[in-house]
Structures are given as structure tokens and as C-alpha cells.
C-alpha positions as CSV (number, residue, x, y, z in Angstrom):
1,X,25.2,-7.8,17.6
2,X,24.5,-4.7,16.0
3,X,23.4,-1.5,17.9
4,X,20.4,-0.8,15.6
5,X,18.8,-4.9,15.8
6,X,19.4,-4.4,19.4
7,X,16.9,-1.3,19.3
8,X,14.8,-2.4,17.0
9,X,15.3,-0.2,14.0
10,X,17.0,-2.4,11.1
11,X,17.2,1.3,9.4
12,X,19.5,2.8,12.2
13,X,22.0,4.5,10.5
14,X,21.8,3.2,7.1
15,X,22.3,5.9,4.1
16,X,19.5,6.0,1.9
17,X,19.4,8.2,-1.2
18,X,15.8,8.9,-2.3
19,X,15.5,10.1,-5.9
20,X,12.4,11.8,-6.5
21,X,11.3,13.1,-9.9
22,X,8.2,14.8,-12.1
23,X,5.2,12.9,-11.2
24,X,2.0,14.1,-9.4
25,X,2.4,12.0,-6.7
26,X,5.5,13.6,-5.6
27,X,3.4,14.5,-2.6
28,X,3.9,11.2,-1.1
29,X,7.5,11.1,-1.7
30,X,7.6,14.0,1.8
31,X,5.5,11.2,3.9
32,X,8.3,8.5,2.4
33,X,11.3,10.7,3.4
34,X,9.6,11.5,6.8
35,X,8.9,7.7,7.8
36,X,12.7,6.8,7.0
37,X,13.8,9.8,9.2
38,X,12.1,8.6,12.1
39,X,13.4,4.9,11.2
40,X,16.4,6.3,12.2
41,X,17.6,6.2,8.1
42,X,20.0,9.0,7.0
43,X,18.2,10.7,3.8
44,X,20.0,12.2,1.1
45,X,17.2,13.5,-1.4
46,X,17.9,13.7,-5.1
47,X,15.3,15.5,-7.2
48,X,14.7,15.9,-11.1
49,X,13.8,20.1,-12.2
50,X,10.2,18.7,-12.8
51,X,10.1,16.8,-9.4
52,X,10.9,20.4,-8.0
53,X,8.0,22.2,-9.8
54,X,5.9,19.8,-7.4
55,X,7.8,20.4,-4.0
56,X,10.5,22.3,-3.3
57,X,14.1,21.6,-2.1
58,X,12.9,23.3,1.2
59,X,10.2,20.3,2.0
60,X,12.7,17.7,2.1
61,X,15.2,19.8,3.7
62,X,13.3,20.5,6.9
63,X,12.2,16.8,7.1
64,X,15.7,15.1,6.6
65,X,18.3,17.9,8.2
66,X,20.1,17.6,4.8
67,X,20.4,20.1,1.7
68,X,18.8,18.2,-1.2
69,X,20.5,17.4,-4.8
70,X,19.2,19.0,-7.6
71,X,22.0,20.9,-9.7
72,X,24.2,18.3,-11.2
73,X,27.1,21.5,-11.5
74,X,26.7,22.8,-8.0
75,X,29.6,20.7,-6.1
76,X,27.2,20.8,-3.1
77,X,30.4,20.6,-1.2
78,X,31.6,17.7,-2.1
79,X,35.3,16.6,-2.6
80,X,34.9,15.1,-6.1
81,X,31.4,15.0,-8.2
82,X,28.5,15.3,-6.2
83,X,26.3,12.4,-7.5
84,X,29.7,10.0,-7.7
85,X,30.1,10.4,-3.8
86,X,26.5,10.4,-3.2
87,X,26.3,7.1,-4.7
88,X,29.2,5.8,-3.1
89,X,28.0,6.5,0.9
90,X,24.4,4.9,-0.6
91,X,23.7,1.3,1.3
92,X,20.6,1.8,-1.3
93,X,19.3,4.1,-3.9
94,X,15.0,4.5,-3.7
95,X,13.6,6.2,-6.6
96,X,10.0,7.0,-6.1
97,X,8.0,8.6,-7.8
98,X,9.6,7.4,-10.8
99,X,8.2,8.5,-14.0
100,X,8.3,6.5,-17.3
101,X,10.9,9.1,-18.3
102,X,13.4,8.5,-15.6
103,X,12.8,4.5,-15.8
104,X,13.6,4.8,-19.6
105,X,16.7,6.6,-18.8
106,X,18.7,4.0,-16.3
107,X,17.3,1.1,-19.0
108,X,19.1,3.0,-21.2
109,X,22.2,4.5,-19.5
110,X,21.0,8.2,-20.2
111,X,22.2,10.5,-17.1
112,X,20.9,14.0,-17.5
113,X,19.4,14.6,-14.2
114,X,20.6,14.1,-10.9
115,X,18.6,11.2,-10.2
116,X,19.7,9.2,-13.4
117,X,23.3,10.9,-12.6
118,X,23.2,8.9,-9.0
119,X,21.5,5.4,-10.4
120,X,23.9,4.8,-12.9
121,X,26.7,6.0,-10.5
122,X,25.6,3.6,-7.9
123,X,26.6,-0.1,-7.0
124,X,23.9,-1.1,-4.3
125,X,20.5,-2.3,-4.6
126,X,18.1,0.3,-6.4
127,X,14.6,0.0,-5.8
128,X,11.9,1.5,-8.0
129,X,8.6,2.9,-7.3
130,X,6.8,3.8,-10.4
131,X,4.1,6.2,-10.6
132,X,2.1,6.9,-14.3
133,X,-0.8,6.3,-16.1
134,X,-2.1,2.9,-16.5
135,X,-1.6,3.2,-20.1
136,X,1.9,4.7,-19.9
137,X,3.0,1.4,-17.7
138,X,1.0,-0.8,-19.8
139,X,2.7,0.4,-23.3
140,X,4.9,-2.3,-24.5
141,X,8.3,0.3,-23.5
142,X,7.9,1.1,-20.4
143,X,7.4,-2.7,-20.2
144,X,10.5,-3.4,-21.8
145,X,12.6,-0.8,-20.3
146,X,11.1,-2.6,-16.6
147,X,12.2,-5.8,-18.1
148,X,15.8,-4.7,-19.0
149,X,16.1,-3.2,-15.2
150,X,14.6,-6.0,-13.6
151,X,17.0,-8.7,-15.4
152,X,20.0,-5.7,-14.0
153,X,18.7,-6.9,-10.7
154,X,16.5,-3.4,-10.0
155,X,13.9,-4.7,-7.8
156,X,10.0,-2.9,-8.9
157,X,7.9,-1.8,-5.7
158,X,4.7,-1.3,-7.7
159,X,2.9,0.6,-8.8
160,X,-0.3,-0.3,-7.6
161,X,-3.5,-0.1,-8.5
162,X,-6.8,2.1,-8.6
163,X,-7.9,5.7,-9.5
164,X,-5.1,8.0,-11.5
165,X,-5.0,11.2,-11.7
166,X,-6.2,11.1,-15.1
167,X,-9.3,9.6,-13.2
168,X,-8.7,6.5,-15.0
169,X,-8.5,3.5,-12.9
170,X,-5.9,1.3,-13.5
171,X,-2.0,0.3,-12.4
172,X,0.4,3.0,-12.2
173,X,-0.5,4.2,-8.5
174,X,2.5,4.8,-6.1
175,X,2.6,2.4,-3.5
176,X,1.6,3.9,-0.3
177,X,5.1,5.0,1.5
178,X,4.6,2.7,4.7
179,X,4.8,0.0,2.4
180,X,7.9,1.2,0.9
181,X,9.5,1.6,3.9
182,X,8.5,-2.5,4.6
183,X,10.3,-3.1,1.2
184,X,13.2,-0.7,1.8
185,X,14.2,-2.5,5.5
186,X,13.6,-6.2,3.4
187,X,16.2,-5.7,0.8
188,X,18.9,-4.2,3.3
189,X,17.8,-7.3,5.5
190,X,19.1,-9.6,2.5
191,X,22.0,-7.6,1.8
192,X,23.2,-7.0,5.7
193,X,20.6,-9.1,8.0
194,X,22.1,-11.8,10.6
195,X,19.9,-14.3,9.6
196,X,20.5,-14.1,5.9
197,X,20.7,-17.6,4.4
198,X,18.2,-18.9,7.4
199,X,14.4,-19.9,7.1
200,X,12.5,-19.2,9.4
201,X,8.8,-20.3,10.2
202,X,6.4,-18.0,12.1
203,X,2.5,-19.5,13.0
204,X,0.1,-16.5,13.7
205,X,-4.0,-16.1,15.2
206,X,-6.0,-18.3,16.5
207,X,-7.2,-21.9,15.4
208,X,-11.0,-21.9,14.5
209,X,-12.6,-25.4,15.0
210,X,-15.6,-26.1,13.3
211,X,-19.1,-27.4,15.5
212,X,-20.8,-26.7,12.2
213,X,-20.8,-25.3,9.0
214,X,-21.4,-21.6,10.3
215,X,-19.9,-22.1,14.1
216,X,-16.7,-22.3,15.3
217,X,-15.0,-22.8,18.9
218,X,-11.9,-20.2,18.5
219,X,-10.0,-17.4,20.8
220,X,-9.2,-14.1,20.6
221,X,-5.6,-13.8,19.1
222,X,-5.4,-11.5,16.6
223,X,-2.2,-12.8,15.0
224,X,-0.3,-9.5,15.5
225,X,2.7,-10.5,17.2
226,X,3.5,-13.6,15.0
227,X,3.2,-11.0,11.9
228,X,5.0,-8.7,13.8
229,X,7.8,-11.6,14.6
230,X,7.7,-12.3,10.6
231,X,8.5,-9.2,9.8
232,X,11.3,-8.4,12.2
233,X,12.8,-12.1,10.9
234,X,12.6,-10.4,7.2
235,X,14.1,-7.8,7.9
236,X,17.0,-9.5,9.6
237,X,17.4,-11.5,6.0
238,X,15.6,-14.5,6.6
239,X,13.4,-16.5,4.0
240,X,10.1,-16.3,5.9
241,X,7.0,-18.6,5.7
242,X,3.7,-17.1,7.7
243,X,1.8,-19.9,8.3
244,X,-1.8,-17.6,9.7
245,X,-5.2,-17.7,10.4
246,X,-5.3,-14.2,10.7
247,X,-6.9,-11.9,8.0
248,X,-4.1,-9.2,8.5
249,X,-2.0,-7.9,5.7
250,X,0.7,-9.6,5.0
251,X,3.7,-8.2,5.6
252,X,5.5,-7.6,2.0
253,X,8.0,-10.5,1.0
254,X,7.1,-12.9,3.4
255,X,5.3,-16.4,2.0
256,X,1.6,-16.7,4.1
257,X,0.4,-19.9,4.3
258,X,-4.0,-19.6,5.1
259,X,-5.2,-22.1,7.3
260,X,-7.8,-22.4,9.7
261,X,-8.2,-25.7,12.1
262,X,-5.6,-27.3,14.2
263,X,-5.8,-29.8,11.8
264,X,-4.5,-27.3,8.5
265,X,-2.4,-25.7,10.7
266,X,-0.7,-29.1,11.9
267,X,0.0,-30.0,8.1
268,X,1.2,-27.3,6.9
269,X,3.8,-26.6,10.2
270,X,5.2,-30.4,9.2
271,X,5.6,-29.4,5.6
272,X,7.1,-26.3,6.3
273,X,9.9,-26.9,8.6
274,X,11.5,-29.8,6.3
275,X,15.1,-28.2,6.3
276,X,13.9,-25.1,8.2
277,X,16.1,-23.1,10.9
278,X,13.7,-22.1,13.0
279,X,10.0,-22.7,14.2
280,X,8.6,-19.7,15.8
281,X,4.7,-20.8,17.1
282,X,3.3,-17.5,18.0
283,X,-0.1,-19.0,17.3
284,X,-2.9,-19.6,19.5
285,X,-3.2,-23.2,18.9
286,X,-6.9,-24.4,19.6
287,X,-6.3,-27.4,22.5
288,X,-9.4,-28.8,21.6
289,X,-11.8,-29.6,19.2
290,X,-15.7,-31.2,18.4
291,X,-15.7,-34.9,17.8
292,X,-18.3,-34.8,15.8
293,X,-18.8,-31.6,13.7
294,X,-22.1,-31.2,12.8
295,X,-22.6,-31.0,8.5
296,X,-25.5,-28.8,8.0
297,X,-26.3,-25.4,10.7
298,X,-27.7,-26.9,13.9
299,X,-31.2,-25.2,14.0
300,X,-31.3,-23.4,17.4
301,X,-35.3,-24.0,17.5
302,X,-35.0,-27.8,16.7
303,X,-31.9,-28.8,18.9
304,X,-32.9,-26.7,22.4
305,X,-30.0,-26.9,24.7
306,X,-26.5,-28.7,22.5
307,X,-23.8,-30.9,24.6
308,X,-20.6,-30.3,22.4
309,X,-18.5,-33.6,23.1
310,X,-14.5,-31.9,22.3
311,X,-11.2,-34.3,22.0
312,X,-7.6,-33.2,22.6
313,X,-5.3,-32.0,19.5
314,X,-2.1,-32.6,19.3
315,X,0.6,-30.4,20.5
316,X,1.9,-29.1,17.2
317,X,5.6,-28.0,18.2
318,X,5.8,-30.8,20.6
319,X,5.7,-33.0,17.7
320,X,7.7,-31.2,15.5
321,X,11.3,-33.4,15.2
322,X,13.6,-32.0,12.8
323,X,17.4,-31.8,13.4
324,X,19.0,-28.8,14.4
325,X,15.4,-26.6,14.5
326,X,15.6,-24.0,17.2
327,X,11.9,-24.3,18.2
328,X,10.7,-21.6,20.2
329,X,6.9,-21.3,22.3
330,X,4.9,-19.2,23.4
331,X,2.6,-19.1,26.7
332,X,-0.2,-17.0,26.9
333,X,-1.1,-17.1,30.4
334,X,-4.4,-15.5,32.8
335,X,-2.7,-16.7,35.8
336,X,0.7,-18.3,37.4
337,X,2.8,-16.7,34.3
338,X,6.0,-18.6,35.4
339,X,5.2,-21.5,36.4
340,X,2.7,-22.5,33.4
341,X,5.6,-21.1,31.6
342,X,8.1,-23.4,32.7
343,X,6.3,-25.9,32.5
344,X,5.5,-25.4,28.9
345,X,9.1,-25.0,28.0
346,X,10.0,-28.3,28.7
347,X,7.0,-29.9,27.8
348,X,6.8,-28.5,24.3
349,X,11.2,-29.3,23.6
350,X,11.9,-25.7,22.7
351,X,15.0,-24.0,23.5
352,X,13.4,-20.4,24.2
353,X,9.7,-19.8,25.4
354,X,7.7,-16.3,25.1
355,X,5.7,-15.7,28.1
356,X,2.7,-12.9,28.2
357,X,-0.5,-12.3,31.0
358,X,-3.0,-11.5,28.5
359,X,-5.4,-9.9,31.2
360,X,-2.8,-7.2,30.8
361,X,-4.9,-4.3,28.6
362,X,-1.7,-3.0,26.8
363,X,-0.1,-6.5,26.5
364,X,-2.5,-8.6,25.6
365,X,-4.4,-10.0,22.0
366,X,-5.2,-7.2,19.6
367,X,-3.2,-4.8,20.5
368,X,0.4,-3.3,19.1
369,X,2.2,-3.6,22.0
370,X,3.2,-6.5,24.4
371,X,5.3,-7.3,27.3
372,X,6.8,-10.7,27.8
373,X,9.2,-12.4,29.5
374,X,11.7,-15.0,27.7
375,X,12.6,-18.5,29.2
376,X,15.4,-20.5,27.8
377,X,16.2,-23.7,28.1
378,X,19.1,-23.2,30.6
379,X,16.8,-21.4,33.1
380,X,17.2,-18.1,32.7
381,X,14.7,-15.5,32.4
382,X,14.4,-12.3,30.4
383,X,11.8,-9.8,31.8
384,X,11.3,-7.2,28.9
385,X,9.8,-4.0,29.4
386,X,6.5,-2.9,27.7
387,X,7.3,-2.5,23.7
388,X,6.1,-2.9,20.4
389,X,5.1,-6.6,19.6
390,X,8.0,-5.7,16.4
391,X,10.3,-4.6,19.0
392,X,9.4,-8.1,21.3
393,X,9.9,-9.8,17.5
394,X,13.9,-8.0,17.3
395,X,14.2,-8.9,20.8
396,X,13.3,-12.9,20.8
397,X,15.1,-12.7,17.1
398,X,18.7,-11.6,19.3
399,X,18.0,-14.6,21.1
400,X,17.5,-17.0,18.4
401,X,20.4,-15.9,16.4
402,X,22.9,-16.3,19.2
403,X,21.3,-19.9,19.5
404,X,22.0,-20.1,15.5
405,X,25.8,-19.4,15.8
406,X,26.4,-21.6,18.8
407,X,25.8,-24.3,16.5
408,X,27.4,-23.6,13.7
């Protein structure tokens, strides 16, 4: 198992060069190369002359530890050319900003800056960030020239939309860098994850079951640990299907599923696992529900005091039955942790079971951080320390993908 899973950080070591060149929003590119630094990425920083004009060498030197690249005939001390061996110790080029210019050059194979120098030099994945005016992305070139990358198999983060610079609103925005870094740790997942070539189903939040058409009987999950699960599962390589009734954002390249009753959530839990690896129900499934649903608002000055009659719903991973699914459960508990737990694990067929007091105020719904304990199916027990619900996510993930390769 690697080291960097094992803690967490997917980025741990990996060599990321980060091309930046002559757009406005070269500002963001310092937040970018910070939040990969403390992902525990090594950045090498590549800049065009123009990308200079808008921050120095200096900026990205104190945030990475690393003398930028700039001069294409300053050997930088390198052994052979500078961009060459940058672009060999690359697991994956990031250019962003990237201007219409520099895109225009790669489509073309034109290498007059070190950024272009690097991209062309390069043999690993090369993600894009572009950053214009709307009408400079729009025009039928810059279209074409994304076209001609895109079918190289350069993958587009972006650009996004809203206000320009030119005050214009419109697409052309650089995509804020948090959700760069999402797409950066995705695309290493598929090319180096330990569940690449796996699906993987996540449920997230908590079922809302109608007593009219404005009321619902619900709970408080929040849905951030099953997003947090889906993400560590991307970025480990899996093809991932959210299926939430959570109004989160949804982590980038993951498939969400919407649903809100039991009832949605039941269906589209059986649809989805059809040849699936593994079933992860980190959803607060609602146990019950009305009978009798009620179709227009119950007036609260006609009805007086209201007797809600609620029936049982079906345990949804209990009934889940497809060969060779690792189905794992979850337990939130107020009281008796383990022996609920226990319990459940059996009850519900799964192989691994996540157990967490939600009285806890640091561990419980709607908040970033969780502490759990793991029961398999051969009785043991894995008491894990307060973390973050991604780091829980990495940690369960371990678990499941040693249960993966036993059966293979």
C-alpha cells in the first residue's frame, strides 16, 4: 500500500510542473501552487516573459522551495536541456492560466517559451486551465485549437464562467484553484490509483419522507462524509457514482445521482450496483416513513393536533445481492456504539461496517471531521483517531481495496 494513500494525501510526492503564462489571473496561479505544496505535491513552476510581468519568479519561489523556469537558455543546472528533464521527472504537466496564445501554440507544435518548450516535451497527462475573454474562447480558433488538444487526449479544466476583466460576463474565468487541485489528484488517480478499473458506489445525506407536500420527516446528516468517501475513491481511480440527497457540491468527476425518499434512493442503489465493485452506504437511510402522505398542506388551524401513522422501509444494503460486491455500512449511533454496531454488521451482510457516536461535537453530522471505528466481518476492530471525514474516506478505502485483491 502506498505511503501517501495511507496518509491521506494522493499528491504525496508526485512531481507536478505548473506552467503559468500572461494572463490577468496569474494571481490565482500563487494560491494553485500553494494548495499543491501543502498537498504534499513537489512544484516545479514554469512561466512565460508575460506571465512574469504579472508575478515574479520570487512569488513562486518562496511558496514551492524551488527556482522557477523562465529562460529557455539558462541550463538551470540541469544535466541535459532544462525543459527536456523537466518534463521527463513530470507525473503531470498543469498549465493555468493558459492564454489563447499558449493553447494555440501546443495545438500547433510552436515551442518558444518555456511553457510550450515543456508541453510538447512531455509524455504525461497535461491539463489545461484557460483564462480569456469570453469572446477570445468563443472565436471559432481558439475552439478549434481546444478541439485539436482535446482529441491529443489534453484534458480542459474550464474556464468558467462570470465577470472578466473586461467586465464582460461570460466564459473564460479561471477555475478557482481548489477546484484544480480536485481535478489534478483525479487524473493521477486514473493514471496511478489502486482502484483504477473498479466502480465504486457511495449513498450520501439524509432520506426526506414526505407527510405532505411542504413537510417532511428527515435527520440531520449533511452528506459530508459520503462526498468526502466519493472523492477519496476518485482519487484512488475508481469510476464513482454519488447517489445524494445532499445539496453539496459535487465533487468534480464523480457521477451524482439526486434523490430524495427511501423510496428514490432504493431504486437508484439497485440500478447502480449492476456490475459494481463496491457499495459504500454512508447515507442516513430514513427507517421509516408516512402511510399515507397527505396531497395538499395539512392546514394547522383545520387539523388541531395530527397522528402520523409511519411503516418500515426496507433495509436498502440488506437487500442489495450482487456477486462479488464488497458492501460496506455505516452506524451512526447515540448510545452502545459497539454493540448496535455489531449487530448491524451482520444484519446488513457487509464485510466492513463504519461506526460513529454522533453526540460527539467534532465527530458528528455537519462537520469536516469524524472519528469512527471499523468492524469487519472477521471481528476485528479498527479504532481511528479523530481525522478528516476525507482522511476516514482513505482510511475505510485501504480496507476495501485489500478486500478487492483477496478476491481476485
Amino acid at each position: 500500500m502506498s505511503s501517501r494513500l495511507l496518509r491521506g494525501q494522493p499528491l504525496a510526492g508526485r512531481h507536478v510542473v505548473l506552467g503559468v503564462t500572461g494572463s490577468i489571473s496569474c494571481y490565482k496561479a500563487v494560491e494553485l501552487a500553494s494548495r499543491l505544496v501543502q498537498a504534499e505535491a513537489v512544484v516545479d513552476v514554469a512561466l512565460t516573459a508575460h506571465a512574469a510581468e504579472f508575478v515574479t519568479p520570487l512569488t513562486f519561489r518562496s511558496i514551492t522551495g524551488r527556482e522557477p523556469y523562465l529562460d529557455m537558455f539558462r541550463p538551470h543546472g540541469e544535466h541535459g536541456e532544462a525543459h527536456v528533464e523537466l518534463a521527463r521527472r513530470a507525473d503531470l504537466m498543469l498549465i493555468a492560466p493558459a492564454t489563447a496564445s499558449t493553447i494555440a501554440r501546443i495545438a500547433h507544435g510552436l515551442a518558444d517559451d518555456f511553457v510550450s518548450l515543456t508541453a510538447l516535451a512531455t509524455t504525461v497527462p497535461l491539463l489545461v486551465a484557460p483564462a480569456m475573454d469570453s469572446q477570445m474562447w468563443e472565436h471559432a480558433a481558439t475552439q478549434a485549437n481546444r478541439t485539436l488538444l482535446a482529441e491529443r487526449g489534453v484534458q480542459f479544466v474550464g474556464p468558467a464562467g462570470g465577470r472578466l476583466a473586461s467586465g464582460r460576463v461570460g466564459a473564460g474565468r479561471l477555475v478557482e484553484p481548489a477546484e484544480i487541485v480536485e481535478r489534478v489528484k483525479a487524473r493521477l488517480g486514473r493514471e496511478h490509483g489502486d482502484l483504477v478499473g473498479r466502480r465504486v458506489i457511495v449513498t450520501a445525506g439524509g432520506n426526506r419522507e414526505a407527510i405532505d407536500p411542504v413537510r417532511f420527516i428527515g435527520n440531520h446528516s449533511s452528506g459530508k462524509q459520503g462526498y468526502a468517501i466519493a472523492a477519496a475513491a476518485r482519487d484512488r481511480g475508481a469510476t464513482v457514482t454519488l447517489i445524494s440527497t445532499a445539496g453539496l457540491a459535487p465533487p468534480p468527476e464523480v457521477d451524482v445521482i439526486a434523490v430524495s425518499s427511501h423510496a428514490e434512493m432504493f431504486a437508484a442503489v439497485q440500478a447502480a450496483c449492476r456490475g459494481a465493485d463496491v457499495l459504500v452506504m454512508a447515507a442516513a437511510v430514513a427507517d421509516y416513513r408516512p402511510v399515507a402522505p397527505a396531497d395538499h398542506k395539512i392546514k394547522r388551524e383545520r387539523a388541531g393536533d395530527v397522528t402520523i401513522e409511519l411503516t418500515q422501509n426496507a433495509d436498502i444494503i440488506a437487500s442489495v445481492d450482487e456477486p462479488g460486491l464488497v458492501k460496506v455500512a455505516f452506524a451512526a449511533e447515540t448510545d452502545d456504539l459497539m454493540e448496535n454496531a455489531a449487530r448491524k454488521l451482520t444484519a446488513k451482510g457487509a464485510r466492513l461496517l463504519v461506526a460513529n457516536d454522533v453526540t460527539a461535537p467534532d465527530a458528528g453530522f455537519a462537520v469536516d471531521t469524524n472519528r469512527v471505528t471499523i468492524l469487519d466481518d472477521r471481528g476485528g476492530a479498527d479504532e481511528l483517531a479523530l481525522m478528516s471525514k476525507y482522511d476516514v474516506g482513505m482510511r475505510l478505502l485501504d480496507r476495501v481495496a485489500e478486500l478487492l485483491a483477496e478476491a481476485r
